[in-house]
Steps between C-alpha positions, in 0.01 A plus 500: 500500500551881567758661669350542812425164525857363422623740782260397751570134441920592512415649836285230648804266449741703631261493830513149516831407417587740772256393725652118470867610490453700860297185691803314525465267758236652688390394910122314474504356817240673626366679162156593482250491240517878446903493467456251250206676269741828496734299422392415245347800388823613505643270263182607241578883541133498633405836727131463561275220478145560417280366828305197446114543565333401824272171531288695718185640291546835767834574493552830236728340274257134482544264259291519157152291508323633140520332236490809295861600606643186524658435156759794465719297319233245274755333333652210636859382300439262272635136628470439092691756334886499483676826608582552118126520451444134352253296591549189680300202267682189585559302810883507392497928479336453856749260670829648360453847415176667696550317810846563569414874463238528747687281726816741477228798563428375793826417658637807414214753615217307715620222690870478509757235334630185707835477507675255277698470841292345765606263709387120512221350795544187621193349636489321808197300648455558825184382616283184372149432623175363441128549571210580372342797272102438473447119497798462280855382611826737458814503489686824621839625508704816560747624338813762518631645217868605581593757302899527408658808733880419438484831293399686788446294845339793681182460310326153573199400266286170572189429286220365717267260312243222551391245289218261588377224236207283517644145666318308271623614161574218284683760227657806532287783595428866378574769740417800594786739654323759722630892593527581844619228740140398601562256792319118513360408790348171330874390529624489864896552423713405809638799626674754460290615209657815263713769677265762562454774201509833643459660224248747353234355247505177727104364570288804465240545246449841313685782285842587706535113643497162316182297461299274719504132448264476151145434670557643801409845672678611814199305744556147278239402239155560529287181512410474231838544272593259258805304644861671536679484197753244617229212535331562194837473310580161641180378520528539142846335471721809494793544685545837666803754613515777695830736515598771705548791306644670742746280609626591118481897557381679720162717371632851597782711347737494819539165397640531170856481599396153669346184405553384168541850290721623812769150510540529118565847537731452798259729754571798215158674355361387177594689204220647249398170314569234788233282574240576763280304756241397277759331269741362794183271630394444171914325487433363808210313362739405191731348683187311770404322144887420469445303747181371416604360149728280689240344749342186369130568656503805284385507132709850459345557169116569679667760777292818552604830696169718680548771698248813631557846548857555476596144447233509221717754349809199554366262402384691175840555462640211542291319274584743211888481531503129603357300207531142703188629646198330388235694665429817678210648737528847567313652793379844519854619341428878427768748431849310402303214433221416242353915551607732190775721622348821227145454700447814734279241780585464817823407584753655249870476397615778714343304802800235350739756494450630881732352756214250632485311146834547309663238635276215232615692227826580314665806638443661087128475578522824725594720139078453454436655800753752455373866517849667465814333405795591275326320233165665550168311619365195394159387570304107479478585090877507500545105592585330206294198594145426723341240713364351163779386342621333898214327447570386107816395660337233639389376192363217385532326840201537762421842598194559798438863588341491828339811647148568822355809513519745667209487720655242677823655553694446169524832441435722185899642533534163347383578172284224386383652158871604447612171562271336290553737225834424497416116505327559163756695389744143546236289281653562132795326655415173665245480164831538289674219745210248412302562817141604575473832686189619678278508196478913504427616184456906639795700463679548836451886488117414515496145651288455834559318771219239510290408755634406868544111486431455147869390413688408163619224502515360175849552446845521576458849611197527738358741722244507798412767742328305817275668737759509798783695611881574515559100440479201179331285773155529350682405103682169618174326420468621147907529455537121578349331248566763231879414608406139439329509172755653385789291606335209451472395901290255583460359855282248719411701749204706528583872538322667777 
């Protein structure tokens, strides 16, 4: 380490520990997103971010579509290789040295640390019905999720979740726990349903807002599209869940010093490595299977977590940090999700850094967008880990990489070579764990996507790319009994 170097670093901790000692207690009542980001900023001794490039193709400064300049940065970090240089050769070296590492990686600098001091939820049932999904019989029920605010009473947090089971289950079922707090009208709760989520990211498909029910465009589902997601799972004997993410955090950075992040922090901002959004719903969804492991209709060893979009990016997330988990299906995920951070496509980590994104990520994760700070720049190459090794992560439980195209509207800022790149990338590991990846024998710099709706799905690790858009509704058909196979599920009925 030079000189320079050592100064620069000596200076860039000075900022911060400045930066913290002056907040104090600082006024958020009615903080805004950009109070928060220079906040923040602040606290990194960042001056100048470098500006994200525009999704629109005309816009000067658009976002990169050739292939030829997409791979600045080639090399992707090695989920296999110890930071002393060893390699990794045994599942032991994996479990207690390698993962641990990239888990601390990304706490520290991507997606934030949960505090070892949140408070309990109690859950409450508060509605109980039953009717019909398909031909099949239900049983629904609702559920709050009181979060403990003795700490700090002026921030209230209730989880809002639903749980419907096939009626007819003679065993406990596996379930699928769903991003985005889908409503069911097949169940006709007595009212009053939910309190109304105001909240942005609530019900509206597309980059900037969550997703879309999975099968369904804004006008409902053409005529001839398979069946929504919900009846194929229980006509297949699944239980499914659906949780509010919002009611968990809110999806912008004003709310940062609310919802969950904001009531352990008592309404104070988050400091450099404190967990963001994308990691508060993915504890949200933690403590939903809490729950779940204690209710008897529930085989909590089969529980899955799916998301799109953003809540792809969740429930990616989630299923890497939480290893109770048995399955994952992750929609159209892109950048913070399954997409390479060091690709130069579409959307890019200094779109994550901008005040409209930061708010998923750790507060540390603006350094990589940093174009001057006391401790320099840092660019993508910088991170000390990639979207390959969230994905190993996972490993070797069930891992479905879900993308459309983007002729039908899921859009090429996604990534979808990147992303499936960086799924080949996460083979060596889930073949060290005893699994069966996608059978991809190209290295991932070279690998090719293949063809639209020719899927792998062979193995723990599988990937499909369906001829649809900014949804998994088209996949549930193939992701079903891949699931089941799998996990062993068998059931009577005949899946639609």
């Amino acid at each position: 380490m030079t000189p320079g170097h050592t100064l620069r670093l000596l200076i860039a901790s000075v900022f911060a520990a400045a930066a913290i000692y002056a907040q104090g207690s600082i006024d958020t009542s009615n903080w805004t997103a950009e109070q928060d980001h220079q906040n923040m900023m602040d606290q990194l001794g960042i001056k100048a971010l470098r500006p994200g490039p525009s999704g629109n193709e005309a816009a000067p400064n658009h976002a990169n579509y050739d292939e030829a300049k997409a791979n600045p940065y080639p090399d992707l970090p090695d989920a296999l290789t110890l930071k002393n240089g060893r390699k990794v050769t045994t599942a032991a070296m994996w479990w207690d040295q390698r993962r641990p590492q990239i888990v601390e990686d990304f706490g520290r600098e991507v997606l934030g640390r949960i505090p070892k001091n949140v408070p309990r939820v109690t859950w409450e049932v508060t509605k109980t019905a039953e009717g019909k999904v398909g031909d099949h019989a239900v049983i629904g029920k609702q559920f709050i999720g009181h979060v403990d605010n003795s700490s700090y009473p002026e921030i209230e947090v209730n989880i809002q979740m639903t749980l419907v089971v096939p009626a007819d289950a003679k065993e406990p079922v596996p379930v699928m726990m769903m991003f985005g707090g889908r409503t069911i009208p097949e169940i006709a709760f007595p009212p009053p349903p939910f309190p109304r989520i105001g909240l942005r990211g609530a019900g509206t498909a597309g980059r900037g807002r969550g997703p879309a029910p999975a099968g369904r465009g804004p006008g409902g589902p053409p005529a001839n599209a398979d069946p929504p997601p919900l009846q194929q799972l229980i006509a297949d004997g699944w239980g499914v869940v659906t949780i509010a993410p919002n009611s968990i955090q809110a999806d912008n950075g004003a709310g940062l010093t609310k919802g969950i992040i904001g009531l352990v922090n008592k309404g104070q901002p988050r400091k450099p490595d404190d967990w963001g959004a994308l990691r508060a719903w993915g504890w949200g969804a933690s403590r939903g299977l809490d729950y779940l492991e204690t209710d008897k209709a529930v085989n909590a060893r089969q529980v899955g977590i799916e998301g799109v979009s953003r809540y792809g990016k969740a429930a990616l997330v989630t299923m890497a940090f939480d290893q109770r988990f048995a399955v994952v299906l992750i929609g159209s995920s892109g950048e913070g999700g399954a997409k390479p951070h060091r690709r130069n496509w579409g959307e890019a980590v200094e779109n994550l850094t901008g005040t409209g994104e930061y708010h998923w990520m750790a507060g540390n994760f603006l350094k990589y967008g940093a174009a001057k700070a006391a401790f320099g720049s840092k660019t993508a190459n910088d991170l000390p880990v990639d979207s390959n090794e969230l994905l190993a992560l996972c490993a070797p439980r069930l891992t479905f990489v879900s993308y459309g195209v983007p002729e039908k509207g899921d859009a090429k800022w996604l990534d979808h070579q990147g992303s499936f790149m960086a799924a080949v990338a996460a083979q060596p590991v889930f073949r060290l764990l005893g699994a069966k990846d996608m059978g991809v024998t190209a290295d991932y710099h070279t690998a090719k996507m293949p063809p639209v709706n020719d899927g792998l799905l062979n193995g723990q690790l599988a990937w499909r790319q369906h001829d649809g858009g900014h949804t998994d509704g088209p996949n549930w058909k193939y992701f079903i009994p891949w699931a089941d196979k799998f996990l062993g599920h068998t059931h009577e009925g005949v899946r639609p």
